[in-house]
N, CA, C and O of each residue as an XYZ file, in Angstrom:
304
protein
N       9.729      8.837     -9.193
C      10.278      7.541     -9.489
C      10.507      6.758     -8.194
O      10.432      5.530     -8.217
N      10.796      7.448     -7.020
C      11.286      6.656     -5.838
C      10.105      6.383     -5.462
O      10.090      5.192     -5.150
N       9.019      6.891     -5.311
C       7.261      6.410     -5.143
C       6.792      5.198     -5.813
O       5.993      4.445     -5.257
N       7.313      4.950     -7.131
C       7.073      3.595     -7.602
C       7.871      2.531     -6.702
O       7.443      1.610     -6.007
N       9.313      3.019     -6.980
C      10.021      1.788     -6.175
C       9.263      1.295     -5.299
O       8.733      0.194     -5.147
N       9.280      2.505     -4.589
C       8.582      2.316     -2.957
C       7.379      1.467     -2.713
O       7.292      0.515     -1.937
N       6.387      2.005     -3.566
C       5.099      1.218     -3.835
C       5.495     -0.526     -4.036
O       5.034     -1.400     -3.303
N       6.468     -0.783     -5.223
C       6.430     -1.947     -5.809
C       6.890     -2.698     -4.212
O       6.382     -3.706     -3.721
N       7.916     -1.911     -3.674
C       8.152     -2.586     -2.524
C       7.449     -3.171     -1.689
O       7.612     -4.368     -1.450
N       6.540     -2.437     -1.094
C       5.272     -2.705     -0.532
C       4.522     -3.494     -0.762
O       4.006     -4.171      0.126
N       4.261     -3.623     -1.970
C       3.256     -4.640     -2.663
C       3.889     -5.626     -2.531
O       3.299     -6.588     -2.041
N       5.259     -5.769     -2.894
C       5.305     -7.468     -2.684
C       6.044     -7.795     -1.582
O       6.645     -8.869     -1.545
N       6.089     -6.878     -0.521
C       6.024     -6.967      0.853
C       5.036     -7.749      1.351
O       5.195     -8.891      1.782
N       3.847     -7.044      1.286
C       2.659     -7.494      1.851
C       1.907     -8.751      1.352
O       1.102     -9.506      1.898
N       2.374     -8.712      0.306
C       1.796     -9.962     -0.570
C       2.305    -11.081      0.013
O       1.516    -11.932      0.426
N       3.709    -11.265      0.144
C       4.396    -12.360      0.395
C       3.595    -12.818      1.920
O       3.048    -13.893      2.165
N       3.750    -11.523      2.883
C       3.524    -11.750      4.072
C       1.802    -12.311      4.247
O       1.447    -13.101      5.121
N       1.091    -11.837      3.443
C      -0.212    -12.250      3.242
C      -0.164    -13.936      2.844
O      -1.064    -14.695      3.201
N       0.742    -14.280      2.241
C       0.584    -15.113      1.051
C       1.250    -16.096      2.824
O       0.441    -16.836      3.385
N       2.209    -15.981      3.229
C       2.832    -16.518      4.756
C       1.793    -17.185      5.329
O       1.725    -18.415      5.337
N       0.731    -16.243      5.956
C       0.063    -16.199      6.819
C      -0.929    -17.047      6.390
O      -0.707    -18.119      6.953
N      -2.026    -17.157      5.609
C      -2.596    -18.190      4.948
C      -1.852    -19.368      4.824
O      -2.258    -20.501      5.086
N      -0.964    -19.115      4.495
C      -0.032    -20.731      4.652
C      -0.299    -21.416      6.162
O      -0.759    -22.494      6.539
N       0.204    -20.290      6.789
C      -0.036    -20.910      8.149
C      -1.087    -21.197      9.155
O      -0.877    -21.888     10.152
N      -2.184    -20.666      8.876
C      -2.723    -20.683      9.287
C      -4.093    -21.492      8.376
O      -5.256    -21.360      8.758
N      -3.774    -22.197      7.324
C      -4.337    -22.901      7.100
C      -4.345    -24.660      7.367
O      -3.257    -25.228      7.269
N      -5.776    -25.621      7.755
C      -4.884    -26.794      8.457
C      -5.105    -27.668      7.317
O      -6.160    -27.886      6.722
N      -3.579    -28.282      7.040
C      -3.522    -28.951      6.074
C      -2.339    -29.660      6.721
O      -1.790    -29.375      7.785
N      -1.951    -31.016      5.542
C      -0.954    -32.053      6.261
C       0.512    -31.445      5.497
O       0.602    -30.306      5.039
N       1.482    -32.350      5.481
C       2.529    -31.780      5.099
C       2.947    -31.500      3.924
O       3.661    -30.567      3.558
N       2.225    -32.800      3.017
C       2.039    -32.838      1.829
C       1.818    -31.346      1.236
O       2.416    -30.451      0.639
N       0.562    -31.674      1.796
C      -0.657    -30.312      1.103
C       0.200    -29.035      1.168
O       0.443    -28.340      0.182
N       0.741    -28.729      2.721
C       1.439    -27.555      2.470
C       2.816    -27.484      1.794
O       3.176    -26.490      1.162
N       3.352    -28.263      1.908
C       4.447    -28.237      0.557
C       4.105    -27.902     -0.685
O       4.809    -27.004     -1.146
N       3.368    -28.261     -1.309
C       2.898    -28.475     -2.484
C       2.549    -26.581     -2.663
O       3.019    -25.631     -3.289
N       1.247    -26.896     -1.502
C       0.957    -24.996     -1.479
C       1.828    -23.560     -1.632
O       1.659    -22.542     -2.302
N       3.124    -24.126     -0.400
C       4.665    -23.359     -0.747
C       4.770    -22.716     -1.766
O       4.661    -21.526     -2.061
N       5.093    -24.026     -2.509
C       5.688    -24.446     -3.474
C       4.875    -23.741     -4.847
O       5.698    -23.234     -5.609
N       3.334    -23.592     -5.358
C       3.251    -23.117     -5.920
C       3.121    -21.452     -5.797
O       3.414    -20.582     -6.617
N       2.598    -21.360     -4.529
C       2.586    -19.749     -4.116
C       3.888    -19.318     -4.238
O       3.840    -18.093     -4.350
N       5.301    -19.799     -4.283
C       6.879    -19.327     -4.367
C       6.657    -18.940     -6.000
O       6.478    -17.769     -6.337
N       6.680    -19.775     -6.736
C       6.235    -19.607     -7.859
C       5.109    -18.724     -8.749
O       5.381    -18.285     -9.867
N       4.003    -18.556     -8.192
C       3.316    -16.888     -8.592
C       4.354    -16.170     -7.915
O       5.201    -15.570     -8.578
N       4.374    -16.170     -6.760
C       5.392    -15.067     -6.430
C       6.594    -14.377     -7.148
O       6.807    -13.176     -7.309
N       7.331    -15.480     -7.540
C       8.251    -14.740     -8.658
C       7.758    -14.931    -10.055
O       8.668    -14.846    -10.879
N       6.658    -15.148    -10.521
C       6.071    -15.071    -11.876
C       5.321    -13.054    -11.481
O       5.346    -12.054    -12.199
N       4.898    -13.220    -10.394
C       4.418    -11.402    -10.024
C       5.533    -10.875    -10.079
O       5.763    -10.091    -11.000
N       6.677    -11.208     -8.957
C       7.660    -10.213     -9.127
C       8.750     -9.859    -10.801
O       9.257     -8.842    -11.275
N       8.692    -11.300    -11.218
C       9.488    -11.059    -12.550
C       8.418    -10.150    -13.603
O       9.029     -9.339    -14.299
N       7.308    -10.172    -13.753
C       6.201     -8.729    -14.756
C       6.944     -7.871    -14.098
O       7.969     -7.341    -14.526
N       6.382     -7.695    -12.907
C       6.726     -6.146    -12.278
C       7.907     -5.584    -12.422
O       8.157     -4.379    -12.439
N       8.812     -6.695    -12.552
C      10.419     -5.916    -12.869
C      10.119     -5.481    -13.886
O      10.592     -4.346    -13.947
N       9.248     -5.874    -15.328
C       9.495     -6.286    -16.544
C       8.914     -4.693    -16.573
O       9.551     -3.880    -17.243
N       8.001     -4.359    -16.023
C       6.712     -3.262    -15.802
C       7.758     -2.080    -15.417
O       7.870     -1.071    -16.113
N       8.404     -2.277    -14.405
C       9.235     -1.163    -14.047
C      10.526     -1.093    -14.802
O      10.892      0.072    -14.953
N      11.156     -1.798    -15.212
C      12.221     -1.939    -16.268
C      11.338     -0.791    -17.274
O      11.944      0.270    -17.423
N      10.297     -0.866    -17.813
C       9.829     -0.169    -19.295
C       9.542      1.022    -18.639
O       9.830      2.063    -19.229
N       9.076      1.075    -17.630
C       8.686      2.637    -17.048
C       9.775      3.431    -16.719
O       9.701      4.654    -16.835
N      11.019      2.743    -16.224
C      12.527      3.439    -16.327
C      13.173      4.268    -17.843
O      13.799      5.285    -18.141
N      12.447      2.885    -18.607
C      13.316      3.639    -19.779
C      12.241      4.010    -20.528
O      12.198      3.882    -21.752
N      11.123      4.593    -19.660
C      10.673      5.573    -20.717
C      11.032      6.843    -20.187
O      11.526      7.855    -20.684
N      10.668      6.536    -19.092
C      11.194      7.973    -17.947
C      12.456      8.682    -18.767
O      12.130      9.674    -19.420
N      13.871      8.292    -18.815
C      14.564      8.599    -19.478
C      14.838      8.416    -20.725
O      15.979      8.804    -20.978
N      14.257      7.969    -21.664
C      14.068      8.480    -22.630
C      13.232      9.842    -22.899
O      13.294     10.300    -24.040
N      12.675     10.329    -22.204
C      11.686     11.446    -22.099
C      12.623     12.803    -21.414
O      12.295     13.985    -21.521
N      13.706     12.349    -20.786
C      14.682     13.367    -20.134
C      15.920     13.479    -20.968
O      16.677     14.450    -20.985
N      16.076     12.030    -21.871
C      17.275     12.519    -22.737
C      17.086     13.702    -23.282
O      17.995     14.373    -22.793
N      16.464     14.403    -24.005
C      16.033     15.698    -25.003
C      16.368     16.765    -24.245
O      17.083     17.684    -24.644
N      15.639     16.648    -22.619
C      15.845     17.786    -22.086
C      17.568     18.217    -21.871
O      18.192     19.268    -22.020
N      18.008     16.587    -21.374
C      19.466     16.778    -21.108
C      20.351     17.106    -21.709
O      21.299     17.791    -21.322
N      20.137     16.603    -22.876
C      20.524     17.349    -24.276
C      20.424     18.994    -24.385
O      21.280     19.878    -24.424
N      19.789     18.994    -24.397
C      19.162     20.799    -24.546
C      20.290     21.500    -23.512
O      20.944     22.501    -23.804
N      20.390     20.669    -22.080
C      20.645     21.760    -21.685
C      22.684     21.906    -21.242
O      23.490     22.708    -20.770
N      22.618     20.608    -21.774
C      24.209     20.400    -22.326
C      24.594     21.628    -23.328
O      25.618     22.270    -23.096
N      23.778     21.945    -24.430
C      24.105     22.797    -25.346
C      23.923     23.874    -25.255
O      24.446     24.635    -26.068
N      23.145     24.335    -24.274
C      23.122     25.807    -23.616
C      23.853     26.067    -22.947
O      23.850     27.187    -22.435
């Protein structure tokens, strides 16, 4: 489970920083890059809000799949 975190971390580590760098290094006026910001901020948290949504369901399947065991071994 800490390998996902970890991963998800990463990913939108690098993304963002990817997503930076093209910003900057692209030549455009002020307009243009505002605008650009502005919608790349926006995928950005349209990616990060799935991925919560993605890891939110993978949490509770995870434990739902360990309740039984935990159970079990409460009663032993």
């Amino acid at each position: 489970m800490k390998e996902l975190i970890k991963g998800a971390a990463l990913f939108a580590g690098g993304a963002l920083l990817g997503a930076a760098a093209a910003l900057l290094l692209a030549p455009k006026n002020g307009k243009e890059m505002r605008n650009d910001i502005k919608d790349m901020a926006e995928e950005a948290k349209k990616q990060v809000r799935d991925y919560c949504e993605k890891l939110k369901q993978e949490l509770g399947n995870a434990a739902a799949e360990q309740a039984p065991e935990a159970a079990e071994t409460k009663e032993a």
